[in-house]
C-alpha positions, -999 to 999 in steps of 0.1 A, spaced: -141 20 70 -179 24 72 -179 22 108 -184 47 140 -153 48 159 -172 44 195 -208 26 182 -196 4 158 -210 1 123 -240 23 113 -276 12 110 -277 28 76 -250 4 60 -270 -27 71 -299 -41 57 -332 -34 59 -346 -62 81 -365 -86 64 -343 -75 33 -311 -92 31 -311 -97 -8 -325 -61 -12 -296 -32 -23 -259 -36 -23 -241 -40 14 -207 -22 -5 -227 3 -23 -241 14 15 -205 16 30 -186 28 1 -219 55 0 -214 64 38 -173 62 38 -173 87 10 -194 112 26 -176 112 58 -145 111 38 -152 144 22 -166 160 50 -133 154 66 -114 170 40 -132 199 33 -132 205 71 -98 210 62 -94 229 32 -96 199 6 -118 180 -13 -120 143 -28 -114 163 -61 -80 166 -45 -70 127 -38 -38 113 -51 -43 79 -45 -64 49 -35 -58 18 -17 -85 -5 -18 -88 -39 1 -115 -60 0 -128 -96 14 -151 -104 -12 -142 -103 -49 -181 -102 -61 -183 -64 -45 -157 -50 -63 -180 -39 -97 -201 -22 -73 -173 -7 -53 -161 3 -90 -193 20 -103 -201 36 -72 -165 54 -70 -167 68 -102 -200 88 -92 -170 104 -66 -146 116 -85 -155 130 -119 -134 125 -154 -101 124 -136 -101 99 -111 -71 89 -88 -47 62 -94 -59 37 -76 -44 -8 -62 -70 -30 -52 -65 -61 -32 -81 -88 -14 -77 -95 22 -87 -121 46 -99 -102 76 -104 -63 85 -105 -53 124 -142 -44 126 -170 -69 118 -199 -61 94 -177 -40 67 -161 -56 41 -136 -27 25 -112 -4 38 -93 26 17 -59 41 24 -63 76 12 -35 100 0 -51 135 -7 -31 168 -16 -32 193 8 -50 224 1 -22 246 2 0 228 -18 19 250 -44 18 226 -70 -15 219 -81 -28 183 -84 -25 176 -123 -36 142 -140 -12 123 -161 -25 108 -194 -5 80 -209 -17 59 -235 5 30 -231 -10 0 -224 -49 12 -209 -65 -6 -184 -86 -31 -196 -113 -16 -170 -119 12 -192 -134 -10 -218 -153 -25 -195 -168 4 -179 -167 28 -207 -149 56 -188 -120 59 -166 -121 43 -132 -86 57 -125 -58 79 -139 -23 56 -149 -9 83 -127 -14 120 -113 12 149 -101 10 176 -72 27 188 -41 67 174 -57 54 140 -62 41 115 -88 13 87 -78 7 59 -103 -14 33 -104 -15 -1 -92 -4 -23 -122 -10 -60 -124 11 -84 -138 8 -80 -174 -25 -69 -188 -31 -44 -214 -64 -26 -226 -78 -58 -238 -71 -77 -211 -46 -104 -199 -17 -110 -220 -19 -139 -242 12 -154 -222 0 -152 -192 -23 -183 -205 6 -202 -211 2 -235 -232 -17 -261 -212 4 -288 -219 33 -270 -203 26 -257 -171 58 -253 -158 76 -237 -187 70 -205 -178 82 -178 -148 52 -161 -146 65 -143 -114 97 -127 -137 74 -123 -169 51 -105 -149 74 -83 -129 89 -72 -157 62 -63 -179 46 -41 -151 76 -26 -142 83 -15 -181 47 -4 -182 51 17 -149 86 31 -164 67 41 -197 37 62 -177 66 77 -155 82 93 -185 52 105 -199 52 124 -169 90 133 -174 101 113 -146 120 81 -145 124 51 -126 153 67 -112 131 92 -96 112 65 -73 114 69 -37 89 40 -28 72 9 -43 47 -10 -30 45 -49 -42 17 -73 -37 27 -106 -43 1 -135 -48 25 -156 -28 57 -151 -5 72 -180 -22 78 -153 -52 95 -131 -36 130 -141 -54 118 -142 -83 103 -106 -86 135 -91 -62 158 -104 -92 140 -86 -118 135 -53 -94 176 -54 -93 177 -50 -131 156 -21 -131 167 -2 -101 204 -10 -103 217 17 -78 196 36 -49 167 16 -51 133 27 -38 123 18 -3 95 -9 -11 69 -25 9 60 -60 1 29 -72 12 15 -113 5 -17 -107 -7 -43 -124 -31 -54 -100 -59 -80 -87 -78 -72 -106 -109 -67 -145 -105 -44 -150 -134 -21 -123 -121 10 -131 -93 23 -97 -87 10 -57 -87 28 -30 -82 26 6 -81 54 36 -74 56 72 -60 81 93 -73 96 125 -69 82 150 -99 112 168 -115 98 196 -123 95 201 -85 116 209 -56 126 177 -37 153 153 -49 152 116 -41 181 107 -13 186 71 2 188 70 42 210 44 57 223 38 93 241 10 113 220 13 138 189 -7 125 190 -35 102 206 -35 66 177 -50 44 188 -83 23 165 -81 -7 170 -48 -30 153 -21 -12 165 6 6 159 12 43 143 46 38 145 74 10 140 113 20 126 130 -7 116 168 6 97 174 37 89 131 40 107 98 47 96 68 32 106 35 44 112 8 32 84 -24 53 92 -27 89 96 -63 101 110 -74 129 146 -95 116 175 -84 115 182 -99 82 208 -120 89 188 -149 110 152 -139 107 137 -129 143 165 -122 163 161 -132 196 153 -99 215 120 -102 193 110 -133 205 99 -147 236 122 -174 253 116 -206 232 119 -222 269 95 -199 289 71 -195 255 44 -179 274 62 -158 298 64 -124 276 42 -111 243 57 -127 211 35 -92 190 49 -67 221 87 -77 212 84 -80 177 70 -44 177 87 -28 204 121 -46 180 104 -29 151 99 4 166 134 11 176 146 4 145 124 28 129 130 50 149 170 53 143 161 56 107 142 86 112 169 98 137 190 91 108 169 117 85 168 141 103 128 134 123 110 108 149 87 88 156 66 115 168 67 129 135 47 99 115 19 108 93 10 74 81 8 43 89 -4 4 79 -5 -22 103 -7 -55 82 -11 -84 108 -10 -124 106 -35 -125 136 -61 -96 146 -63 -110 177 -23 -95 185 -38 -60 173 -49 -49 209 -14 -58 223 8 -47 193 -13 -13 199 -5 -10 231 30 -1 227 24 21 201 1 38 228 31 35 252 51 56 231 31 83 213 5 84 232 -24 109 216 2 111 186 -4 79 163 -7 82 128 -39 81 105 -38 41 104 -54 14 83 -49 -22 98 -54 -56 77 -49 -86 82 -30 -109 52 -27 -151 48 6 -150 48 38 -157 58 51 -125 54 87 -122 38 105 -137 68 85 -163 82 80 -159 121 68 -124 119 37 -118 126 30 -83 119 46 -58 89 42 -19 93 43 6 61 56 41 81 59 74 62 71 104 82 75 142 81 107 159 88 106 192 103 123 218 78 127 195 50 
C-alpha cells in the first residue's frame, strides 16, 4: 500500500490542501507504491521488469482506469498477468488499493518469458489500445495467467451473459461462466504447452458465496483427478455482469518441478474439489485455510463456549485451529511454518486483525511472511468463519 509502515500514509499521496478535486488520489499512491516497489526489488537483484503477477484490490470502482493507465507507464510492452477485485475495507485508512506482488527472482535459471495467446483477448486492450496485461507469462518452473472473468472476449461481455429479459431465471450464469473461463484459461495454458493437468493452484473470486456449488461442480469436470489446491475468496468484481474470475499457476513442463498432491490425516480433508496442498519443486501451495473441519463447520475447539461467549477470542481459536492445521500439512511436505513466504489474511472484521496477529506473533515471531490483509463482505465458504488465509511455503531442498 501507499503507506509508511511507522507514520502512516505520506503527505505526498494526499491532496494539496485547498485542492480536493485537483489530481488523481490513485494516480499519487499507485505513483508512490511503484517506486518503493522497485526500489525494493532492485535492492535485491530484481526489477518490476521481472513481476509475474498482479493482485489488485480496490474499494472504489471509478479509480480503476486511472490505476490502469498509470500501470502501464510501469511495465513496458509485456506487462504481467494481472486479477482485479473490489473490496470493502483495507487495514490502513486514506489508501484505497493494495497489490499482491509475485516477482521472479533474479537468479532464477529460467528467464521470465511472456506468453502470447490469441484466444479470446481482453476486451481491455481495445479499450486502451495496448496491452494492460499478458494472458499469461513463464519463468523460474512456473506458469502465471491472468485473472479471467466470467465470459468476456475481446469485444466484450458475451452476448449470453445478457440473457433475455423476459427470462431471468433461465439461465446458470454461475456454470456458464465457470466453464467458459476455465476453457479460455485451458486454451492459453496450452499455448504455453501446459495443461490443466499441470495446475497446482487456482484462485476463485466469486461474486457471491451462495455460488459456490455451482462453480465446484463445473471445477470437478475439468480437474477430474488431483485437483489444484484453490483458494476461494467472496468478493465483488471489477465487471458487474460477471459472477466468477479465476486465474491458475501451473507448473511449466519444460521445467524441472512436477505437480504432486499433499494429503495428511492429521488436518482436515476438504469437502469441495480442491486439494489440501500441492508441492510442485522447492514450494507448497495450499489449498484456503479456514477454520472447519469440514464435516460440521467450526468445530468446537475453534469456537469459544456458546455458554461463556465472552470468556476466550472467537479470531485467536479460529486461527490458532487454522494454524495447526497448516502446519501438519507442511510437516506433511516435507517444511513449516517457519518456512512461509507468503501470505493473505482476508478478514470479515478488521477490527479481529490485531488479535488474529497476535498469534501469528506468538509463533514466528520476527518470521511472518510478506502479507497483504483485506477485508471481504462475506460469508466466507463456511459461514461462522471469520477470517480465510492463502499460505504458500518453501521447502528446504525441494
Amino acid at each position: 500500500m501507499a503507506v509508511h509502515p511507522t507514520r502512516g500514509v505520506p503527505t505526498e499521496i494526499r491532496p494539496v490542501p485547498g485542492y480536493p478535486w485537483h489530481g488523481s488520489g490513485m494516480e499519487r499512491q499507485l505513483r508512490y507504491l511503484y517506486k518503493n516497489l522497485s526500489q525494493t526489488l532492485e535492492g535485491v537483484g530484481s526489477s518490476l521488469r521481472m513481476v509475474m503477477k498482479i493482485n489488485s484490490y480496490h474499494q472504489d470502482p471509478l479509480e480503476i482506469d486511472m490505476a490502469l493507465r498509470v500501470r502501464r507507464e510501469f511495465f513496458g510492452e509485456d506487462p504481467p498477468p494481472s486479477t482485479l477485485v473490489l473490496v470493502p475495507e483495507l487495514p490502513v485508512r486514506g489508501v484505497s488499493v493494495t497489490l499482491d506482488v509475485i516477482t521472479l527472482a533474479a537468479d532464477a535459471r529460467l528467464p521470465r518469458e511472456p506468453i502470447y495467446s490469441g484466444f479470446q483477448g481482453p476486451a481491455q486492450n481495445q479499450i486502451y489500445g495496448q496491452a494492460i496485461f499478458l494472458q499469461a507469462v513463464r519463468g523460474g518452473g512456473f506458469i502465471f495467467t491472468r485473472g479471467k472473468a466470467g465470459a468476456t472476449d475481446e469485444r466484450g461481455a458475451v452476448p449470453q451473459v445478457f440473457g433475455h429479459p423476459d427470462f431471468p431465471y433461465r439461465d446458470d450464469q454461475i456454470r456458464f461462466q465457470t466453464e467458459f473461463s476455465l476453457n479460455s484459461l485451458r486454451k492459453v495454458l496450452e499455448d504455453a504447452g501446459a495443461s490443466l493437468e499441470h495446475v497446482v493452484k487456482a484462485e476463485v473470486h466469486l461474486s457471491d458465496p451462495s455460488l459456490f456449488t455451482g462453480m465446484d461442480e463445473v471445477w470437478r469436470r475439468f480437474f477430474p483427478k488431483d485437483p489444484p489446491a484453490r483458494l476461494v475468496v467472496p468478493t465483488k468484481l471489477a465487471l458487474p455482469l460477471m459472477v466468477v474470475e479465476m486465474e491458475l499457476v501451473a507448473v511449466d513442463p519444460r521445467g524441472p518441478y512436477k505437480k504432486e498432491v499433499i494429503t495428511t490425516e492429521r488436518a482436515p480433508i476438504p469437502l469441495p474439489h480442491e486439494s489440501q496442498a500441492v508441492r510442485a519443486g522447492p514450494y507448497l501451495f495450499l489449498s484456503g485455510q479456514m477454520a472447519s473441519d469440514h464435516k460440521q463447520g467450526v468445530p468446537p475447539e475453534a469456537r469459544p463456549d456458546p455458554n461463556f461467549p465472552f470468556y476466550s477470542s472467537r479470531v485467536k481459536r479460529q486461527v490458532e485451529y487454522i494454524y495447526k492445521n497448516m502446519e501438519a500439512i507442511c510437516h506433511a511436505a516435507g517444511t513449516s511454518a517457519k518456512n512461509l513466504v507468503r501470505r493473505r489474511a482476508i478478514h470479515l472484521d478488521l477490527r479481529e486483525m490485531a488479535e488474529a496477529e497476535q498469534v501469528w506473533v506468538e509463533k514466528l515471531g520476527d518470521q511472518l511472511p510478506p502479507t497483504t490483509t483485506f477485508r471481504v463482505e462475506g460469508p466466507l465458504p463456511v459461514p461462522g468463519c471469520t477470517i480465510l488465509y492463502d499460505l504458500t511455503a518453501y521447502i528446504p531442498g525441494g
